[in-house]
GUTOR-559820 format. One record per residue (C-alpha): x, y, z; residue number from 1. Coordinates in steps of 0.2 Angstrom, whole numbers, plus 5000, padded with zeros to 4 digits. Each point is the difference from the previous one (the first is absolute). Layout:
{atom {X, Y, Z}, NUM},
...
//
This chain:
{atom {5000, 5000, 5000}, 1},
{atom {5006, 5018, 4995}, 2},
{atom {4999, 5011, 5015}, 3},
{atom {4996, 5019, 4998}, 4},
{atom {5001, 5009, 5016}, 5},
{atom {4991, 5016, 5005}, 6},
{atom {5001, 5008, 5014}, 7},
{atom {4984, 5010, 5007}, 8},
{atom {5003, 5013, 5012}, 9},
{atom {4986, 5014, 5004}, 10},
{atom {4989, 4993, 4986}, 11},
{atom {5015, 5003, 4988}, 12},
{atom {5006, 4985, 4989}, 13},
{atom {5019, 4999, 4995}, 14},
{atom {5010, 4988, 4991}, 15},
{atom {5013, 4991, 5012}, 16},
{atom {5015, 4990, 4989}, 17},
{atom {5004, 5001, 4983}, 18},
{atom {4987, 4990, 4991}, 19},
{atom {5000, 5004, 4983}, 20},
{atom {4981, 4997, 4998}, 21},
{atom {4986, 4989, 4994}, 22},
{atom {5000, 4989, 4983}, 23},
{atom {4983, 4998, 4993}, 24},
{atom {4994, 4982, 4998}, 25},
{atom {5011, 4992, 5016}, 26},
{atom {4992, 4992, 5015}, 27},
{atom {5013, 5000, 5012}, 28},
{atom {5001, 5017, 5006}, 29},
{atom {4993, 5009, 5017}, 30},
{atom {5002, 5017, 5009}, 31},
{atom {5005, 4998, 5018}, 32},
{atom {4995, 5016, 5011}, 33},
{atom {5007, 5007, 5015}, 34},
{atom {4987, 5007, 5008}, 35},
{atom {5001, 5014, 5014}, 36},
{atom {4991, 4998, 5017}, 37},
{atom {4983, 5007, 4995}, 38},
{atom {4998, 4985, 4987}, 39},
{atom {5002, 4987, 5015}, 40},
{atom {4983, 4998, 5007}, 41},
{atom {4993, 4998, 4981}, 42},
{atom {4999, 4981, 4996}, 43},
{atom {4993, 5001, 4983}, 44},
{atom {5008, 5013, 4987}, 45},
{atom {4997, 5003, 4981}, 46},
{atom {5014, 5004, 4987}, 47},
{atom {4993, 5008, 4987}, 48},
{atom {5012, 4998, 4983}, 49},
{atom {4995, 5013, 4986}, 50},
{atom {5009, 4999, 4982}, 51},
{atom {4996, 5004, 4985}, 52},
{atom {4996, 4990, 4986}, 53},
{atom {4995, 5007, 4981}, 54},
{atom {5002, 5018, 5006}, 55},
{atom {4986, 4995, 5012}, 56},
{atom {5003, 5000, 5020}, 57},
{atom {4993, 4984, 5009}, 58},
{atom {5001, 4995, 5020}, 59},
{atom {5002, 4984, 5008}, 60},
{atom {4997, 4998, 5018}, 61},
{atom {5006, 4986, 5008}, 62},
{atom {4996, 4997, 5018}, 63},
{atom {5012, 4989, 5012}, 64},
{atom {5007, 5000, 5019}, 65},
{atom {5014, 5003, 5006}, 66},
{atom {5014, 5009, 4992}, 67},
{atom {5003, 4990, 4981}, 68},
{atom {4989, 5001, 4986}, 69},
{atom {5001, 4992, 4982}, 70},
{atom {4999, 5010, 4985}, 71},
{atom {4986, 4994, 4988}, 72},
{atom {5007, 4995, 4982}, 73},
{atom {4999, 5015, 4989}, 74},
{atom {5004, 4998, 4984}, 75},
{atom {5004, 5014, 4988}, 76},
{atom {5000, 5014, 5012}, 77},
{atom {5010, 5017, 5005}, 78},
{atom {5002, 5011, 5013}, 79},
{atom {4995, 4989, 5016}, 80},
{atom {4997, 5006, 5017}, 81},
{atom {4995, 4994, 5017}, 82},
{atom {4991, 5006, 5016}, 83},
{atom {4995, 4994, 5015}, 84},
{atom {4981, 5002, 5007}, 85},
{atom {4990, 4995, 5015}, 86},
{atom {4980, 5003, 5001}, 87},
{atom {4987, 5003, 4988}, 88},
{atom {5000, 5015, 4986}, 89},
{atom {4989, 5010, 5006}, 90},
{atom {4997, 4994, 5020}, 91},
{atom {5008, 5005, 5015}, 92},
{atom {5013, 4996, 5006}, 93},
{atom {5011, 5000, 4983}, 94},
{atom {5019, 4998, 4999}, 95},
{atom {5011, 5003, 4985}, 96},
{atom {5018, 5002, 4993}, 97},
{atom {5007, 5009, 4989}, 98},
{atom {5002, 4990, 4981}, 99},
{atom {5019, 4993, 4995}, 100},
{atom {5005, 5000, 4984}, 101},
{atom {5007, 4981, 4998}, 102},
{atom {5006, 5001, 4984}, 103},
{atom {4995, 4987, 4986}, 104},
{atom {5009, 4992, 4984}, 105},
{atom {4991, 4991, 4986}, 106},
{atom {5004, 4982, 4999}, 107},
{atom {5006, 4990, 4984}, 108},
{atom {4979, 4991, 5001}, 109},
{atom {4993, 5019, 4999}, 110},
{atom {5002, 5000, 4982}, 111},
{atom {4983, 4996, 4988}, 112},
{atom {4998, 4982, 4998}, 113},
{atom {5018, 4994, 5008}, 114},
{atom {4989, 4995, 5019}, 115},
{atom {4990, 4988, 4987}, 116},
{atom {5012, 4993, 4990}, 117},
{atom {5009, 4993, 5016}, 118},
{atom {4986, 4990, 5004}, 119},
{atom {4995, 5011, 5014}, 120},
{atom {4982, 5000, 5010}, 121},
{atom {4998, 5018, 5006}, 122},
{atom {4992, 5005, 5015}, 123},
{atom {4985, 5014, 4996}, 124},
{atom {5005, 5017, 5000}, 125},
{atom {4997, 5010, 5016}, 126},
{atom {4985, 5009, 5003}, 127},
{atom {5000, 5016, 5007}, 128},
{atom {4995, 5001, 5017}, 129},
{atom {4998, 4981, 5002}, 130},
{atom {5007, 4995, 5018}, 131},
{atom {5013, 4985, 5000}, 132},
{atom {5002, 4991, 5015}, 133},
{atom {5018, 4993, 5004}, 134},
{atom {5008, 4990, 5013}, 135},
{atom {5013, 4990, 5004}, 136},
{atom {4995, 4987, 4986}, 137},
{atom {4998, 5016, 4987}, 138},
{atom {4989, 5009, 4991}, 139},
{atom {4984, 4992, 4995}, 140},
{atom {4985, 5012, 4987}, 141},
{atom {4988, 4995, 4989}, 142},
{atom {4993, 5003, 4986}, 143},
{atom {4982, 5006, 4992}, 144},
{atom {4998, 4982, 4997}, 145},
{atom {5001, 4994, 5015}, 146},
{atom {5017, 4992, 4996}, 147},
{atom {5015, 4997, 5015}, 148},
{atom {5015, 5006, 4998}, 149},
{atom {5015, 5000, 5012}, 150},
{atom {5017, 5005, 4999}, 151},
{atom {5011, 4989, 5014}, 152},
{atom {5014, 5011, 5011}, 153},
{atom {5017, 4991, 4998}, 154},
{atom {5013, 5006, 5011}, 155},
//
């Protein structure tokens, strides 16, 4: 697993280490946070990951415990950021963090027709504002058809 550490401090989120960044269509990477004292008491926390895709910006919020989350496969993407809330849009009480810019890369399978030609079965694309649940199995969505997906955490 590929470790991207943020720090969050005063609901402000810095990069800690050199990590280069995400690659799109990988599977194995994470952002660990450091979290300051305020974010002890809160159990359940939400990374939301915001990137644009086709000129077009899209979010992904990905609930989880504790201090590691998976990053969803994206595939064909640019300027990724991360953030941290806790609560309900809208509702009292509502914690949030500033975005991080991650960083992103294209991989070799983000060019037309290549993902296919390798035989690959793709996971469906991310729908904005659908909540992902993770724990320390993975990631696990699904679809408009009802169909299961998961994506296992090797460490």
């Amino acid at each position: 697993m590929k470790h991207i550490n943020v720090n969050i401090a005063n609901r402000v989120a810095v990069r800690a280490g050199d990590f280069q960044g995400y690659v799109c269509d990988n599977t194995d990477f994470a952002v660990t946070f450091s979290f300051d004292a305020e974010w002890q008491s809160v159990p359940t926390k939400i990374a939301r990951f915001v990137y644009t895709k086709d000129g077009v910006e899209h979010y992904i919020d990905v609930a989880f415990e504790g201090n590691c989350v998976q990053i969803p496969p994206l595939r064909d993407i640019s300027d990724l950021y991360v953030g941290v809330y806790a609560g309900t849009p809208g509702t009292q009480p509502l914690m949030a963090t500033t975005p991080l810019r991650l960083g992103c890369s294209r991989s070799i399978l983000c060019h037309e027709g290549i993902y296919g030609d390798l035989g690959g079965s793709e996971l469906p694309e991310p729908d904005d504002g659908m909540l992902y649940l993770t724990d320390a199995n993975g990631i696990y969505l699904t679809d408009t058809n009802g169909n299961f997906y998961t994506m296992e955490v090797n460490e």
